[in-house]
C-alpha positions in Angstrom: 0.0 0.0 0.0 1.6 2.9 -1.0 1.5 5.7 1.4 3.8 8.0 3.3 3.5 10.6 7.0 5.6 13.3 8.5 5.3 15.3 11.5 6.4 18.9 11.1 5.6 22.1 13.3 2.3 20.7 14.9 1.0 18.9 12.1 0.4 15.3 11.8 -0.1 14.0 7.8 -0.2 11.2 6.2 -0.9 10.5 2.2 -1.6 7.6 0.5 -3.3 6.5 -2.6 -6.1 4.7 -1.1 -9.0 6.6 -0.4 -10.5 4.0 1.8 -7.6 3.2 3.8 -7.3 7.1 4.7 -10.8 7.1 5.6 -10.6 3.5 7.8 -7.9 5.6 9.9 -10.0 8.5 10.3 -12.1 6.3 11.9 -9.9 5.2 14.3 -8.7 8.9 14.9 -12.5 10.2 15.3 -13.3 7.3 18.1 -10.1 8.5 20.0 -11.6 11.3 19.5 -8.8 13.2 17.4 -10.2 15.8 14.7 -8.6 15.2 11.3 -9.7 15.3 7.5 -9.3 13.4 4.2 -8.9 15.3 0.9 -8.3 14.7 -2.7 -4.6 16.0 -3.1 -3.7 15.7 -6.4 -6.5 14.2 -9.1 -5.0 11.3 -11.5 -3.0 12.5 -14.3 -0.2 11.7 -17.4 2.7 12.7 -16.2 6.7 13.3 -18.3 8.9 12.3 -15.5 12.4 10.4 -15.8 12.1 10.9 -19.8 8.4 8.8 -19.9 5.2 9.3 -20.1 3.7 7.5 -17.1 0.1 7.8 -15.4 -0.3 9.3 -11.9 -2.4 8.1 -9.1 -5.0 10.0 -7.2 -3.2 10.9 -4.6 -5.6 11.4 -1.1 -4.1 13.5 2.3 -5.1 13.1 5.9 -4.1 16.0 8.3 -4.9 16.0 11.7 -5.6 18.7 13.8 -3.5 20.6 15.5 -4.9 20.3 18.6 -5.3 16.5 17.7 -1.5 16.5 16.9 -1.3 18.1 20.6 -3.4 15.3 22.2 -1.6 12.5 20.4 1.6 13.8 21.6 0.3 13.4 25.2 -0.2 9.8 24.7 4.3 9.7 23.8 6.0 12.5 24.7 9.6 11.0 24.7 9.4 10.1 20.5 11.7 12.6 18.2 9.4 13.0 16.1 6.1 14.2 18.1 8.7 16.4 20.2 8.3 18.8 17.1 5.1 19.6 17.9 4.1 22.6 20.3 0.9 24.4 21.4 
């Protein structure tokens, strides 16, 4: 499953090309009850990269919340890459 996250100045995202699976993890974010959202970051397209033509995915980005980023960081406050993350 191609997808990929960072964590950067109190924001939590993650993108992948599977709509569903974004939205599954939302679902898991909401019943912890951390606010985030899904939306369409890039619509499929043909693409010239590495001297080919090649087709592009839809691409699909979850972000959550700052003040979700804030209450995840509560639940680990020792990992690296949460400790980027102030309020």
């Amino acid at each position: 499953m191609a997808s990929d996250g960072s964590v950067t100045n109190n924001n939590i995202e993650f993108v992948s090309i599977s709509k569903k699976l974004l939205n599954d993890f939302q679902d898991i974010l909401f019943s912890l009850g951390i606010s985030c959202g899904v939306t369409l970051l890039r619509k499929s397209q043909r693409v010239f990269l590495f001297g080919k033509y090649r087709q592009q995915q839809e691409a699909y980005h979850l972000r959550i919340s700052k003040i979700g980023a804030y209450g995840i960081k509560q639940w680990n406050n020792s990992d690296l890459k949460l400790s980027k993350i102030t309020y």
